[in-house]
C-alpha positions, -999 to +999 in steps of 0.1 A: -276+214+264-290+177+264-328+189+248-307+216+221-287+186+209-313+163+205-336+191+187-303+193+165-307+156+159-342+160+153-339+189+123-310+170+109-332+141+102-362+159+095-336+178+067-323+147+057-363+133+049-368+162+037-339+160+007-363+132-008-388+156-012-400+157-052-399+197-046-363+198-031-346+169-050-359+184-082-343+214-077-305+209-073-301+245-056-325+238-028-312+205-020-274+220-021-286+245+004-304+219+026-274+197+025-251+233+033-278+234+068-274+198+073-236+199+074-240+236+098-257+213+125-232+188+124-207+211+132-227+224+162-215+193+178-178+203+183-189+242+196-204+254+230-238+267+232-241+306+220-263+331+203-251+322+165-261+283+173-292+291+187-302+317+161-297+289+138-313+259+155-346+282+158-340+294+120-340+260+113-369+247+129-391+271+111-378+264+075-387+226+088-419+236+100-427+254+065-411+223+047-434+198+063-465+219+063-465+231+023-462+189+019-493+185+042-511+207+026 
């Protein structure tokens, strides 16, 4: 529970970085969407651990992973 919370922490910050993104501020549907997945993991903080929070921790770890690597690139 300690390391998925922390990871939560992680992807909202990564998220919140990522709104400042030219690509994603620019396009005021993206960043509502990425703002929708920032509040979703905040609430994660007031439930136990099951399959619908984990589906979406590891959904959003690879939509940060592309995020980060199309801006690397």
């Amino acid at each position: 529970k300690v390391f998925l919370n922390q990871e939560i922490g992680r992807l909202k910050e990564q998220l919140a970085e990522a709104t400042q993104h030219e690509e994603i501020k620019g396009d005021e549907e993206m960043l509502e969407k990425t703002n929708k997945i920032i509040k979703r993991l905040e609430s994660f903080a007031k439930e136990g651990i099951n399959e619908r929070v984990l589906m979406t921790v590891l959904k959003t770890q690879s939509l940060v992973g592309e995020i980060y690597n199309a801006h690397n690139d």
